[in-house]
N, CA, C and O atoms as a CHARMM CRD file, in Angstrom:
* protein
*
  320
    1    1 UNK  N     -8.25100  -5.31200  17.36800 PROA 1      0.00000
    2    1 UNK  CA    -9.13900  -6.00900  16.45100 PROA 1      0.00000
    3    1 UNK  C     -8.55500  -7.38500  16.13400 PROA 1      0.00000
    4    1 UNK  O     -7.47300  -7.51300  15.56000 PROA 1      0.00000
    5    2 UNK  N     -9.21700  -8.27600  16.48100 PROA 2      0.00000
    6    2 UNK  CA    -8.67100  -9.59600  16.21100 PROA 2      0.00000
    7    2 UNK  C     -9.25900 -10.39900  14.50300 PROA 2      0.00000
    8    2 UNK  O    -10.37900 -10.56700  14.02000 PROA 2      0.00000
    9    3 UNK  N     -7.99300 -10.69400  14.06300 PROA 3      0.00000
   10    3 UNK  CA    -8.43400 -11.22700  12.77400 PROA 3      0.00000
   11    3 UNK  C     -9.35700 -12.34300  12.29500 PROA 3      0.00000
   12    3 UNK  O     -9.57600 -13.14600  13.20200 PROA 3      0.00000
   13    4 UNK  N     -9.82200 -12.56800  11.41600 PROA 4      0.00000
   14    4 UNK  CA   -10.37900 -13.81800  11.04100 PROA 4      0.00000
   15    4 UNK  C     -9.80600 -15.07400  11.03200 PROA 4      0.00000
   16    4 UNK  O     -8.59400 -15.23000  10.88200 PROA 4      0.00000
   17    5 UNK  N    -10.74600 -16.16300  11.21000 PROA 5      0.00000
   18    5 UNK  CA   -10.27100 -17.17000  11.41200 PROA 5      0.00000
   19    5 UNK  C     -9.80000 -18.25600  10.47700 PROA 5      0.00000
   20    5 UNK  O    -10.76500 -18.46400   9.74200 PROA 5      0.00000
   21    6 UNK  N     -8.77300 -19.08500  10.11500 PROA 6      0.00000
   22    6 UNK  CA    -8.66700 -19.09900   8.78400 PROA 6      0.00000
   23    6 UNK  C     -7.78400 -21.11100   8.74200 PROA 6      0.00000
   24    6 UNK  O     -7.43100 -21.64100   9.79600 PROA 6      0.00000
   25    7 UNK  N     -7.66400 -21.64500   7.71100 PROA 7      0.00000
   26    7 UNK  CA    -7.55200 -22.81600   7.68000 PROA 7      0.00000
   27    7 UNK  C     -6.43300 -22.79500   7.10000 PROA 7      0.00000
   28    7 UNK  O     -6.27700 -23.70900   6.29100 PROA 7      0.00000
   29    8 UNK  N     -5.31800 -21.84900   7.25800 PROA 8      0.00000
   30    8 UNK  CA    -3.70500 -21.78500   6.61100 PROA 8      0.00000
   31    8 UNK  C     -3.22100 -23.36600   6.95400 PROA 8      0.00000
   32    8 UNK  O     -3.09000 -24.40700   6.31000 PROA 8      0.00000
   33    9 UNK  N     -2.98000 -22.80500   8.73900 PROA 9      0.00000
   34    9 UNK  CA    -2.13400 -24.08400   9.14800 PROA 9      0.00000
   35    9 UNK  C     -2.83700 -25.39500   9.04500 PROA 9      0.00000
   36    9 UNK  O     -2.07900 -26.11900   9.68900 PROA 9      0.00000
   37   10 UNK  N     -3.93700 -26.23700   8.58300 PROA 10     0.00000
   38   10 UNK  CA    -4.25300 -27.20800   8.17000 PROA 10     0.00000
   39   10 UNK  C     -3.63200 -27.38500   6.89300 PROA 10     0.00000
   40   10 UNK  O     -3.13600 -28.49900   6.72300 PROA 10     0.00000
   41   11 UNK  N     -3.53800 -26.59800   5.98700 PROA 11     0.00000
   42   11 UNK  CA    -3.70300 -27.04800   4.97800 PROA 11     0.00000
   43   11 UNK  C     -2.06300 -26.91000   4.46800 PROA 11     0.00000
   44   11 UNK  O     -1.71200 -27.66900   3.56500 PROA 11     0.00000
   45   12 UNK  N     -1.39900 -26.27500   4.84500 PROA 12     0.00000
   46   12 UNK  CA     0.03100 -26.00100   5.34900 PROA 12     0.00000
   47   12 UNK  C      0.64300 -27.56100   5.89700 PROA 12     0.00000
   48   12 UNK  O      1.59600 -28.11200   5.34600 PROA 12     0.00000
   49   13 UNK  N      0.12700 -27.96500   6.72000 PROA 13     0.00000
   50   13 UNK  CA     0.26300 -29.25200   7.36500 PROA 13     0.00000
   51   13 UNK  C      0.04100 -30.53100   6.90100 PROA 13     0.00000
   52   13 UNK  O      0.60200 -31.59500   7.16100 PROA 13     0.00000
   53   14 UNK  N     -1.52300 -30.04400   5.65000 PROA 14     0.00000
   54   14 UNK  CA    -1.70300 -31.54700   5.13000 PROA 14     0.00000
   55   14 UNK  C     -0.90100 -31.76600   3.82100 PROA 14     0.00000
   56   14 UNK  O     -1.00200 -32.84400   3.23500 PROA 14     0.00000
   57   15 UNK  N      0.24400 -30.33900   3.13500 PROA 15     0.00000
   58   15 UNK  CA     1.06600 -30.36000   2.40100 PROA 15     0.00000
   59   15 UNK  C      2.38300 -30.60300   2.48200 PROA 15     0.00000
   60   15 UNK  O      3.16500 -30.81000   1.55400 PROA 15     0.00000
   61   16 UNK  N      2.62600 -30.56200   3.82900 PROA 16     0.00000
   62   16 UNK  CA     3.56800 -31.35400   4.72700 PROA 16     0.00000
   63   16 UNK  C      5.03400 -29.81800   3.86200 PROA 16     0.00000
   64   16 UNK  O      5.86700 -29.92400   2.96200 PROA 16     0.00000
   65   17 UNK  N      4.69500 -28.82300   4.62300 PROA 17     0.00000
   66   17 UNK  CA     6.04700 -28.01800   3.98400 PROA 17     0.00000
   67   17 UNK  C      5.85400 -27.30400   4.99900 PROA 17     0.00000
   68   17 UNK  O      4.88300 -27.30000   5.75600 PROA 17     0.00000
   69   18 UNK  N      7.09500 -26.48600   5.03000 PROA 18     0.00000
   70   18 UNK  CA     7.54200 -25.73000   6.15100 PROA 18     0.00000
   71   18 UNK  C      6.85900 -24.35000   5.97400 PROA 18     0.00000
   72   18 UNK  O      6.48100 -24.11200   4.82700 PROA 18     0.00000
   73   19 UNK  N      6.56900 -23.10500   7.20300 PROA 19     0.00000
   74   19 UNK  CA     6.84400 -22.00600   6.90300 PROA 19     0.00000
   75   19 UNK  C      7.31500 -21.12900   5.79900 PROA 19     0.00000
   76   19 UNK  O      6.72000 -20.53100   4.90300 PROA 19     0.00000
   77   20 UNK  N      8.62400 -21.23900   6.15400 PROA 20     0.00000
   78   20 UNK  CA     9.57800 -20.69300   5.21000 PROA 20     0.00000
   79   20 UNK  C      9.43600 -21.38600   3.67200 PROA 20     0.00000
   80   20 UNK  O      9.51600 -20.47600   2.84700 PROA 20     0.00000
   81   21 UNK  N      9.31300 -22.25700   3.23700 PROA 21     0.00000
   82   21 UNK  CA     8.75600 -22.93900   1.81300 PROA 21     0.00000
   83   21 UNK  C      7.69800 -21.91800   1.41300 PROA 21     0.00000
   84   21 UNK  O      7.89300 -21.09800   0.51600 PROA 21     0.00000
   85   22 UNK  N      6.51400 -22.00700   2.15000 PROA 22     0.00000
   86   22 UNK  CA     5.25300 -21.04900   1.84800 PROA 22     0.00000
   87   22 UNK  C      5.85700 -20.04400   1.41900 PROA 22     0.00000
   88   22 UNK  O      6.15400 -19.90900   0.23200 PROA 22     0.00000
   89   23 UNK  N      6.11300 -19.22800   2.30000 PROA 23     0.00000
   90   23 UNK  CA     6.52900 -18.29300   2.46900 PROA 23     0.00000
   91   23 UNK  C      7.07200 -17.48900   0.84800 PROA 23     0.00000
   92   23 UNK  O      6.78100 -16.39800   0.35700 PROA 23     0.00000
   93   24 UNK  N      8.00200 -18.66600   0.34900 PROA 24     0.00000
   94   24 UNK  CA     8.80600 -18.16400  -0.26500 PROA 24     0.00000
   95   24 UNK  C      8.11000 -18.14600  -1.95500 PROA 24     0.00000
   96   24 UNK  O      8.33700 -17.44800  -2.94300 PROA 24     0.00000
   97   25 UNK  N      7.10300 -19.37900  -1.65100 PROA 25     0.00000
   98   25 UNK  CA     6.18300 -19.81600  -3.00900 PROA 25     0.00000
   99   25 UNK  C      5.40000 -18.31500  -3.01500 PROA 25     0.00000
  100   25 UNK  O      4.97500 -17.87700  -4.08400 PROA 25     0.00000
  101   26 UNK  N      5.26400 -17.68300  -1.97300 PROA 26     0.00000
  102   26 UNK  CA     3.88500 -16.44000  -2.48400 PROA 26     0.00000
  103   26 UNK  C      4.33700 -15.54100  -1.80200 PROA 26     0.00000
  104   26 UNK  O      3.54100 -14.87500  -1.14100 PROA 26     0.00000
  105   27 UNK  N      5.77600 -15.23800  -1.74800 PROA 27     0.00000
  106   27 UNK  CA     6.80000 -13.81800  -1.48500 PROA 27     0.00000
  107   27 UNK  C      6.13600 -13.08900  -0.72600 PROA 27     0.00000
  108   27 UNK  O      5.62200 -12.01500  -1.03700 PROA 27     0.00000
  109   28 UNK  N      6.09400 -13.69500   0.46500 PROA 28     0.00000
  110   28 UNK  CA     6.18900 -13.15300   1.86500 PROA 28     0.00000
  111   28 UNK  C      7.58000 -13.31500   2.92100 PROA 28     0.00000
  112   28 UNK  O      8.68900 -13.81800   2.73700 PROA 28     0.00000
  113   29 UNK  N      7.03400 -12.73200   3.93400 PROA 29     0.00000
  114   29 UNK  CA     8.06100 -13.75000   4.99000 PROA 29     0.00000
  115   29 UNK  C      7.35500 -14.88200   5.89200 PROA 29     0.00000
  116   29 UNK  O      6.13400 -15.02000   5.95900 PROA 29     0.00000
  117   30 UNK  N      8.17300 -15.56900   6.48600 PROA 30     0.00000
  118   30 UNK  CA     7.77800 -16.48000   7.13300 PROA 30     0.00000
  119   30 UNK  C      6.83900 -15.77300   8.60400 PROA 30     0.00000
  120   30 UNK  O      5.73900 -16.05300   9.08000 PROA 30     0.00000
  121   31 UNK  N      7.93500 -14.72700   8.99200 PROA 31     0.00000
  122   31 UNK  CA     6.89200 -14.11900   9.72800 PROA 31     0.00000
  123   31 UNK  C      5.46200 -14.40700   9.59600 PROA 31     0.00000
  124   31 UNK  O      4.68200 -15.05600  10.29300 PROA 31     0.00000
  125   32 UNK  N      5.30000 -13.56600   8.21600 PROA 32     0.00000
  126   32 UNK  CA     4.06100 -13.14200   8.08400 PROA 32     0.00000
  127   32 UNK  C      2.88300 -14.23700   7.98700 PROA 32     0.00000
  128   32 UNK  O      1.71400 -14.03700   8.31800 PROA 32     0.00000
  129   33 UNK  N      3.39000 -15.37400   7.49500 PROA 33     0.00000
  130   33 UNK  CA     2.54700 -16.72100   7.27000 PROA 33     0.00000
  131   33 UNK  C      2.08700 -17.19700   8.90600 PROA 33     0.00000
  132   33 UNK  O      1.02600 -17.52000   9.44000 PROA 33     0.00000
  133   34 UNK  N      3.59400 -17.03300   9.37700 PROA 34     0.00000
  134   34 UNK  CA     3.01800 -17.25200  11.06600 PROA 34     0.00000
  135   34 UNK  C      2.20600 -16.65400  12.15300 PROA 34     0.00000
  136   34 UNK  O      1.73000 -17.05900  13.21300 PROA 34     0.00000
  137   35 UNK  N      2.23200 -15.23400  11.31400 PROA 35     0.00000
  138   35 UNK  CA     1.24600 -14.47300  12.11500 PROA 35     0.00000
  139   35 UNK  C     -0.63700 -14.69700  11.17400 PROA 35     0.00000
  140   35 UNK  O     -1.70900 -14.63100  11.77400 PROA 35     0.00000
  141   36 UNK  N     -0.52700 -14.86200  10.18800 PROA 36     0.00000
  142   36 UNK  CA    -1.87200 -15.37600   9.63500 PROA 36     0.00000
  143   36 UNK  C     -2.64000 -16.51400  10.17400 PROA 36     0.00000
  144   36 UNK  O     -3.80000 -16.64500  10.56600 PROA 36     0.00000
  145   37 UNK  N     -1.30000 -17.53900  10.03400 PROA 37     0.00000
  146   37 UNK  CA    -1.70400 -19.01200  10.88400 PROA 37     0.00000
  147   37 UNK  C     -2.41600 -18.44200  11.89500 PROA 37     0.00000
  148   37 UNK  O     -3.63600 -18.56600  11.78000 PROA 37     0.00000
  149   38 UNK  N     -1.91800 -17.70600  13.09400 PROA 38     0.00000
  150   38 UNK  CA    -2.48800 -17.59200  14.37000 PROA 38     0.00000
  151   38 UNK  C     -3.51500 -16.60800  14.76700 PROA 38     0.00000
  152   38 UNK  O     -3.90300 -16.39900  15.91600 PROA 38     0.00000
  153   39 UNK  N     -4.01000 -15.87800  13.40400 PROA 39     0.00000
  154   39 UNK  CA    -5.28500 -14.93700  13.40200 PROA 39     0.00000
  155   39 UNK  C     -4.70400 -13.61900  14.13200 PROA 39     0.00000
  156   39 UNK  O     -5.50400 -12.82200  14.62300 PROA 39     0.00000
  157   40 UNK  N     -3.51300 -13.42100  14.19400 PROA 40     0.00000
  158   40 UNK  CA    -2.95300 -12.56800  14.18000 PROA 40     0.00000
  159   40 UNK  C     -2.60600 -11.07100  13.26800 PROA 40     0.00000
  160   40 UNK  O     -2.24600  -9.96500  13.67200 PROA 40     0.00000
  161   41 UNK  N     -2.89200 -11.59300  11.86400 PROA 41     0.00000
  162   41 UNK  CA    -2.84200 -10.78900  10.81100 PROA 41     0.00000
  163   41 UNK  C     -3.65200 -10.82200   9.75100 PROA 41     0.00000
  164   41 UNK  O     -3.43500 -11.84400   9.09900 PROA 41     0.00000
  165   42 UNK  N     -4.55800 -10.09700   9.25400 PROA 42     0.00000
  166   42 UNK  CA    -4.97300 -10.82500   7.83900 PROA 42     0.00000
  167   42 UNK  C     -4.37700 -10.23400   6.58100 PROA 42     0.00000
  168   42 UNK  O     -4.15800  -9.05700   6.29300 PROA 42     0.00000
  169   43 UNK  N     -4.17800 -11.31500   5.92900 PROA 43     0.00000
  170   43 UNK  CA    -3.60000 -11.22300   4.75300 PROA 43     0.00000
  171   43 UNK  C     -4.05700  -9.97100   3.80100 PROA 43     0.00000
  172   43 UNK  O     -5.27900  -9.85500   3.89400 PROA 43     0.00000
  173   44 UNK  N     -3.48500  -8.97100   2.89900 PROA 44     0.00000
  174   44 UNK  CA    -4.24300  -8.44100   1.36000 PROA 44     0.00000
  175   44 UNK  C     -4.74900  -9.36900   1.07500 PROA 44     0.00000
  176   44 UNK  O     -4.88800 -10.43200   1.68100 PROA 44     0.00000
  177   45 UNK  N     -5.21500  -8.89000  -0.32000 PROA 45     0.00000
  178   45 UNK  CA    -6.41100  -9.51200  -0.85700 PROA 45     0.00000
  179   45 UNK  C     -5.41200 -10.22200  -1.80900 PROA 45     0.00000
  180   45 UNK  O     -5.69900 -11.17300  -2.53700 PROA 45     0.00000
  181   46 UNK  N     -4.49900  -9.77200  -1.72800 PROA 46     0.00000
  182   46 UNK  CA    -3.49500 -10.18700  -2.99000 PROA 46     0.00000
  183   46 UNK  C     -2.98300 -11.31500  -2.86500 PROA 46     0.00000
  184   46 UNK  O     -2.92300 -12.20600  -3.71200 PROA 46     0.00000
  185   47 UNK  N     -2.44100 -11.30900  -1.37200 PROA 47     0.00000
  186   47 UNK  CA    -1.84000 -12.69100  -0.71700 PROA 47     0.00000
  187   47 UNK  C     -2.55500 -13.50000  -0.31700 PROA 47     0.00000
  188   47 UNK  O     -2.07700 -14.61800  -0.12400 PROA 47     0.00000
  189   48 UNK  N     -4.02500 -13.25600  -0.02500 PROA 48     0.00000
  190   48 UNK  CA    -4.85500 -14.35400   0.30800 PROA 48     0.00000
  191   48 UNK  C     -5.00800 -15.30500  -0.89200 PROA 48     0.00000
  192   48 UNK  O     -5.05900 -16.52900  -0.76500 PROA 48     0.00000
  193   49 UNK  N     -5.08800 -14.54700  -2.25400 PROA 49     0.00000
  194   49 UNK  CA    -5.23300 -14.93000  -3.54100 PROA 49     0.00000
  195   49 UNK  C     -4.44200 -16.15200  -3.81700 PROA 49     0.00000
  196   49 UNK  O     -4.75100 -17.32600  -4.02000 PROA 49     0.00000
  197   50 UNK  N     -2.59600 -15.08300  -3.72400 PROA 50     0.00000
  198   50 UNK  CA    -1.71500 -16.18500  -3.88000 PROA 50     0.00000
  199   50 UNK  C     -1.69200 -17.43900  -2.80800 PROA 50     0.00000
  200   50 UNK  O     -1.21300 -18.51100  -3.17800 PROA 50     0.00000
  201   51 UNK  N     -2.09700 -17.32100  -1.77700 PROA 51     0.00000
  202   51 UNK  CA    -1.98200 -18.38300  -0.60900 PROA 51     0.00000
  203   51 UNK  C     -3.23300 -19.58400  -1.63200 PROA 51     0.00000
  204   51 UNK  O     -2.95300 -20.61400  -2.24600 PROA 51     0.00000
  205   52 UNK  N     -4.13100 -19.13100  -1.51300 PROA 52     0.00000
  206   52 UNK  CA    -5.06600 -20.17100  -2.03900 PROA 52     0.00000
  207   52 UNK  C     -4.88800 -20.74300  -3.42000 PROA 52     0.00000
  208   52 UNK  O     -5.23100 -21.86000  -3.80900 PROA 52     0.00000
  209   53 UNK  N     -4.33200 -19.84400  -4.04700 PROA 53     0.00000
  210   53 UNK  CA    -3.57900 -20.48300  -5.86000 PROA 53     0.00000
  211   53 UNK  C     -2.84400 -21.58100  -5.06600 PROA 53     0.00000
  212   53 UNK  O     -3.14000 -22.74000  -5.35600 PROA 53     0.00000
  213   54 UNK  N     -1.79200 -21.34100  -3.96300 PROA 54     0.00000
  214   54 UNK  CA    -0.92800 -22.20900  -4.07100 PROA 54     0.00000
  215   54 UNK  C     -1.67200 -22.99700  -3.43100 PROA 54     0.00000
  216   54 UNK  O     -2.27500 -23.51000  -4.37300 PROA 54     0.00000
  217   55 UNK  N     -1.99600 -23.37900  -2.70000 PROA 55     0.00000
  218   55 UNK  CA    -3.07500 -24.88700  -2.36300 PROA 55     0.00000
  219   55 UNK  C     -3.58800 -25.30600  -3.13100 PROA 55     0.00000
  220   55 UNK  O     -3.40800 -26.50400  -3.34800 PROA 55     0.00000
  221   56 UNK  N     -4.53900 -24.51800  -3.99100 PROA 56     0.00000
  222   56 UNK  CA    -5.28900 -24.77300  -5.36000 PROA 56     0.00000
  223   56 UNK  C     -6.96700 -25.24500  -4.87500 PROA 56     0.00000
  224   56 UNK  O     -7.74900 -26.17300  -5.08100 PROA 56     0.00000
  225   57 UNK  N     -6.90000 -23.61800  -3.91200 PROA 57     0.00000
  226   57 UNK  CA    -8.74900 -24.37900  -2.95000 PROA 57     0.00000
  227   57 UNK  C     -8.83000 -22.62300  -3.38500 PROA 57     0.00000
  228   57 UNK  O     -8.02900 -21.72400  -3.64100 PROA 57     0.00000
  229   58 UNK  N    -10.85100 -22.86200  -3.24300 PROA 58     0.00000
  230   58 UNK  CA   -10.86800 -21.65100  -3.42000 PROA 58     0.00000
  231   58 UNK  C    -10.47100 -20.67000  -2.00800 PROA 58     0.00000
  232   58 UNK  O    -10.00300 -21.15300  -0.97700 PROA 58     0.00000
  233   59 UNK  N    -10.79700 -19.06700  -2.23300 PROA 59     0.00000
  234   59 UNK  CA   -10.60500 -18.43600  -1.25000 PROA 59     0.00000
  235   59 UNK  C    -11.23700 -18.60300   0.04800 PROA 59     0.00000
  236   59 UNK  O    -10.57800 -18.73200   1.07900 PROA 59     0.00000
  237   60 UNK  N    -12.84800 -18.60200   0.00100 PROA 60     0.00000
  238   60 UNK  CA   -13.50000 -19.14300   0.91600 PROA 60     0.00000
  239   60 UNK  C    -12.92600 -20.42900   2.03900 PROA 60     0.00000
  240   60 UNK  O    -12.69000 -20.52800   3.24300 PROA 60     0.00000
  241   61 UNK  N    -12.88300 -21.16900   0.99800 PROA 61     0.00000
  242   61 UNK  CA   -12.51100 -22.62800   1.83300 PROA 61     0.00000
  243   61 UNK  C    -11.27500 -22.50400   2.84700 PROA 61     0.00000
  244   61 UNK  O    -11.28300 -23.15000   3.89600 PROA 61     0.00000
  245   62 UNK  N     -9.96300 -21.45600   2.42600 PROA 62     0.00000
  246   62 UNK  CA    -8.72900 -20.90300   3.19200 PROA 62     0.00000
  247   62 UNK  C     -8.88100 -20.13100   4.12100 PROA 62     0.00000
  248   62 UNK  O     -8.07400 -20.28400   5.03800 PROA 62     0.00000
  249   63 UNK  N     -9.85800 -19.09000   4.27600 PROA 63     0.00000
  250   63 UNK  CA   -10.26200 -17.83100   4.44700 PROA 63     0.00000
  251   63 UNK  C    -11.76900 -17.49000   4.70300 PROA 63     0.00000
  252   63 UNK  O    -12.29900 -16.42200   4.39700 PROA 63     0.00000
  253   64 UNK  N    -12.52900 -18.81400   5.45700 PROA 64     0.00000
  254   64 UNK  CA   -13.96300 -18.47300   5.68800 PROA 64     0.00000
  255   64 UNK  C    -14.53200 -17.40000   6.19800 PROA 64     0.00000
  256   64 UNK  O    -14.21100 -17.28000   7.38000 PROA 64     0.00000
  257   65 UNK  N    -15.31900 -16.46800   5.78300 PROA 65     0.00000
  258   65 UNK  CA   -15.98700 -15.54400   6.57100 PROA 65     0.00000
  259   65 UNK  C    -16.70500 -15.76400   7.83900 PROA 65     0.00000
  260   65 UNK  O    -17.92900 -15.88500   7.78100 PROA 65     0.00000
  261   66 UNK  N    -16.16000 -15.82400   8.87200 PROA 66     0.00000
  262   66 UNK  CA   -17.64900 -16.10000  10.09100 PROA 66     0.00000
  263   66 UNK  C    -18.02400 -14.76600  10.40600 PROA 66     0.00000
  264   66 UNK  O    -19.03100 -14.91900  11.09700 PROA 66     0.00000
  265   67 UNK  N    -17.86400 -13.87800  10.33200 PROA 67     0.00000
  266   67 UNK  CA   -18.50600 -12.73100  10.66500 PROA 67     0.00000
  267   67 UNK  C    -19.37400 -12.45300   9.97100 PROA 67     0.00000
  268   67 UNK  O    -19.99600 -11.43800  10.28500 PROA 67     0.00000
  269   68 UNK  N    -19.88500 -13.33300   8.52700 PROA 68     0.00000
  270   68 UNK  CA   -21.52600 -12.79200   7.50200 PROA 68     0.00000
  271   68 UNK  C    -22.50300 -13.65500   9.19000 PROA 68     0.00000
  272   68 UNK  O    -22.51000 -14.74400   9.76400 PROA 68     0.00000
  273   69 UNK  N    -23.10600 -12.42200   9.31700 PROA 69     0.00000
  274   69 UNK  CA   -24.18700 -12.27100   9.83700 PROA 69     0.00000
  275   69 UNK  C    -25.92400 -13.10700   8.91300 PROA 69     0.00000
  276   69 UNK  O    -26.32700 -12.66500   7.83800 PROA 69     0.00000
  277   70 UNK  N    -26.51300 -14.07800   9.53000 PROA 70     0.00000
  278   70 UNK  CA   -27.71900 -14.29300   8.91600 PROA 70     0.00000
  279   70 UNK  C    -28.76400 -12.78000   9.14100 PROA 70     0.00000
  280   70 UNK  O    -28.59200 -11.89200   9.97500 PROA 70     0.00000
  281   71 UNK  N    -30.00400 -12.89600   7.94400 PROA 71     0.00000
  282   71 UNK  CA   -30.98700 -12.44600   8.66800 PROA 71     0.00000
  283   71 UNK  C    -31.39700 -11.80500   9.59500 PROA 71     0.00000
  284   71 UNK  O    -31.56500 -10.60000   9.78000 PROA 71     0.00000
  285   72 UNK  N    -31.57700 -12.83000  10.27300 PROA 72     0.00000
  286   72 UNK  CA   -32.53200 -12.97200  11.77200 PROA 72     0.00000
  287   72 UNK  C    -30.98100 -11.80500  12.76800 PROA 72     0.00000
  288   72 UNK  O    -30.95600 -10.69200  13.29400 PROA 72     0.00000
  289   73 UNK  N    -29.96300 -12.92300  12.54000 PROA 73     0.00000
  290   73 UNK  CA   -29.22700 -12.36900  13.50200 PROA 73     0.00000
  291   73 UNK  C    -29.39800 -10.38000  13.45800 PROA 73     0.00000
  292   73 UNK  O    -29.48300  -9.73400  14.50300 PROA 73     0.00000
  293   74 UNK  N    -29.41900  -9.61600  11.82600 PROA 74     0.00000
  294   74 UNK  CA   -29.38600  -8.33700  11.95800 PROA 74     0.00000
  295   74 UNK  C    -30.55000  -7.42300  12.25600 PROA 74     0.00000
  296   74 UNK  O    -30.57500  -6.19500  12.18500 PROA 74     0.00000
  297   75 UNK  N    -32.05800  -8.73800  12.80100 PROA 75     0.00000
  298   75 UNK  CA   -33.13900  -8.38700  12.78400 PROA 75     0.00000
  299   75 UNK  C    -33.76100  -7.88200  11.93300 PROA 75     0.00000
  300   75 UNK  O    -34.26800  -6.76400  12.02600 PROA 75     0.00000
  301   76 UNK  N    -33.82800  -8.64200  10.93100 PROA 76     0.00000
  302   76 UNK  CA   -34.22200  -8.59000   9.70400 PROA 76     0.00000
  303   76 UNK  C    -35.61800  -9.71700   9.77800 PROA 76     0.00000
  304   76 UNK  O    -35.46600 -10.90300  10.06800 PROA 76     0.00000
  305   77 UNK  N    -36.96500  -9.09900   9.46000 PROA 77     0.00000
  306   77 UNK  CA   -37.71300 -10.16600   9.54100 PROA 77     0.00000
  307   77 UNK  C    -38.65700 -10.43400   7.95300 PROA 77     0.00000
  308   77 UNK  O    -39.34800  -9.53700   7.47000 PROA 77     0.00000
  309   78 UNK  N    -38.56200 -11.34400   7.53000 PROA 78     0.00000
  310   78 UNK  CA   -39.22900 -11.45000   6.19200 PROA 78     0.00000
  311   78 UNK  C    -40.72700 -11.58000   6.23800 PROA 78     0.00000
  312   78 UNK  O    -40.95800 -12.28400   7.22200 PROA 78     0.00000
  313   79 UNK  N    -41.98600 -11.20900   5.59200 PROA 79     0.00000
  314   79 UNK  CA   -43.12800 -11.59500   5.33600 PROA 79     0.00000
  315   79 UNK  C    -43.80600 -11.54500   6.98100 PROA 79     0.00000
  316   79 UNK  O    -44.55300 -12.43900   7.38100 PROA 79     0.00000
  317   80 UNK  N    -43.47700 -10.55500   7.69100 PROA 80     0.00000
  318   80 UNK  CA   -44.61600 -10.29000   8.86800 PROA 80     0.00000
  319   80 UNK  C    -45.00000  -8.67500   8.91600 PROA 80     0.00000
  320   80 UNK  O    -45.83100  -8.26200   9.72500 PROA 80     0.00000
C-alpha cells in the first residue's frame, strides 16, 4: 500500500532545517521524517498534527487528501 502524498519536504526546505532538527522539534526520528518525505510512511494522526503545528499550516495544506473521490468519479449522479 503506498502512502499519501504529502508537502513535508517543501516545506522542510523552505524552512531551511535539517532532518534531524524536525525530527527532534516533534519527537520522532529522523528516520521516520525521511520515510514520510518519500510517501513511504504515513504519519499518526498525532504526528501529522505536530508536523503541521510546527510549520504553523493547516493539516490539509501538509497532508492533502488526493484519494477524496468526486461525485461523478463514485457514480453518483444528481437530479436524473
Amino acid at each position: 500500500m503506498q502512502s499519501l502524498p504529502n508537502n513535508l519536504l517543501f516545506f522542510r526546505q523552505q524552512a531551511n532545517i535539517s532532518q534531524d532538527k524536525l525530527a527532534e522539534a516533534v519527537d520522532c526520528s529522523r528516520r521516520t521524517i525521511g520515510y514520510i518525505e518519500k510517501g513511504m510512511h504515513d504519519p499518526s494522526v498525532q504526528m501529522a498534527y505536530r508536523i503541521a503545528n510546527y510549520f504553523q499550516v493547516a493539516l490539509p495544506v501538509l497532508f492533502p487528501d488526493l484519494n477524496e473521490n468526486t461525485d461523478e468519479q463514485k457514480g453518483i449522479r444528481h437530479g436524473t
